[in-house]
VMD Tcl script that draws the C-alpha trace (Angstrom):
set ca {
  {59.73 60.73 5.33}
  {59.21 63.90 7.06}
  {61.83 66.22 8.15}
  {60.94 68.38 11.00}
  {62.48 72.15 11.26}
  {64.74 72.03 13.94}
  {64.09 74.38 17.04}
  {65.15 77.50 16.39}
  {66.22 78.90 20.32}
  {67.14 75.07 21.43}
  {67.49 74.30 25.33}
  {67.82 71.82 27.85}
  {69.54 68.45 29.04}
  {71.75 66.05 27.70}
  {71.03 62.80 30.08}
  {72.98 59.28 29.49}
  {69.98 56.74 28.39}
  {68.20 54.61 30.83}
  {64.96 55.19 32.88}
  {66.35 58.97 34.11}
  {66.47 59.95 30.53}
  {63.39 58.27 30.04}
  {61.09 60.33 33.21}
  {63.18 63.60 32.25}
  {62.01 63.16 28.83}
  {58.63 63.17 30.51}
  {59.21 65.76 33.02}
  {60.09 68.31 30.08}
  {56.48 67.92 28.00}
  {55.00 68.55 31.72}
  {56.51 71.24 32.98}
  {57.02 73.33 30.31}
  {53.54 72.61 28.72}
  {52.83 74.97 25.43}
  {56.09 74.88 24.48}
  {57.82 72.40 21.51}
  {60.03 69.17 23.06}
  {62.07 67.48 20.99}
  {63.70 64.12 21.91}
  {66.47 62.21 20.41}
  {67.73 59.15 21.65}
  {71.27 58.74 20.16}
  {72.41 55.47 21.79}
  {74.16 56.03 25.04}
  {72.76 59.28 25.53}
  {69.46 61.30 25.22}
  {69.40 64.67 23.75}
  {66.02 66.46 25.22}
  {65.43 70.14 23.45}
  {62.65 72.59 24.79}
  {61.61 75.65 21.99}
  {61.66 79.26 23.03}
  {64.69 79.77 24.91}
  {63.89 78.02 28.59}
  {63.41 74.32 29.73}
  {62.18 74.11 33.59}
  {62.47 70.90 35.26}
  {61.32 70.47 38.67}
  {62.15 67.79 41.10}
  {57.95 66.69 41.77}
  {58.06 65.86 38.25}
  {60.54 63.95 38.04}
  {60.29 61.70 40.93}
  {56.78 61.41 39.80}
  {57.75 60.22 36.30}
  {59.83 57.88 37.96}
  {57.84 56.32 40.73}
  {60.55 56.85 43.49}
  {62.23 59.89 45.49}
  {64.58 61.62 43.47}
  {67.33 64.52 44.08}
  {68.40 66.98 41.63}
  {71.64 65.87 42.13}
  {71.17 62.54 40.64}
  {70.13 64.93 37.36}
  {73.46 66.37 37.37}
  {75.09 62.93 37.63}
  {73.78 61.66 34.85}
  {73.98 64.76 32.62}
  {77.47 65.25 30.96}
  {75.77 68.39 28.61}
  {73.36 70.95 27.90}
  {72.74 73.16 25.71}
  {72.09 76.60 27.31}
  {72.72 78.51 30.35}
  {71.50 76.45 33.64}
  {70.31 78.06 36.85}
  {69.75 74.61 39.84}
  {68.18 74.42 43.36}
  {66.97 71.61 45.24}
  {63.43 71.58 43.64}
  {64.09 72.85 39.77}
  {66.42 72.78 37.08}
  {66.16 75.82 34.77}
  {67.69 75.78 31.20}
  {67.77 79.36 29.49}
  {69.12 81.58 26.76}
  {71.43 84.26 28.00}
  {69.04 86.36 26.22}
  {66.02 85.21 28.07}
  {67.01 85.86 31.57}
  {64.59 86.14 33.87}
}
mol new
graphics top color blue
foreach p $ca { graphics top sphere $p radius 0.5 }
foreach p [lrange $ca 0 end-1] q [lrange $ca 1 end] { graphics top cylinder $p $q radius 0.2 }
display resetview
């Protein structure tokens, strides 16, 4: 059994399980290739952590993870945490450290 060092500057969504959590999941190893994503599925929800201290999510990813139009808002629906600071629009989702502003 190997036990992987957790991220050390953790961010990014906390989405309740199902085919949202599933393309999100997705979305996060796309657009913020480079960069360490961890995913745990704990049941009813689906913790998603992105290394170095921002997570970008953007709505073209998403929709194309999922086959179907989607709206950010339908992200916020479904997301009852997150761990960092979150910035939103219409087209992105940004998850940062108050430390990493940009």
């Amino acid at each position: 059994m190997s036990i992987e060092t957790p991220i050390a500057d953790p961010v990014g969504p906390v989405v309740q399980a199902g085919e949202l959590a599933e393309a999100v999941a997705e979305a996060a190893a796309i657009d913020n290739a480079g960069q360490r994503v961890d995913v745990r599925n704990r049941g009813s929800y689906v913790r998603i952590e992105v290394d170095g201290g921002e997570c970008v999510l953007r709505r073209a990813t998403i929709e194309e993870q999922l086959g179907r139009p989607f709206q950010m808002h339908e992200l916020e629906i479904s997301m009852p945490s997150f761990v960092g600071r979150i910035e939103t629009s219409t087209e992105y989702v940004r998850f940062f450290l108050a430390h990493k502003a940009s």
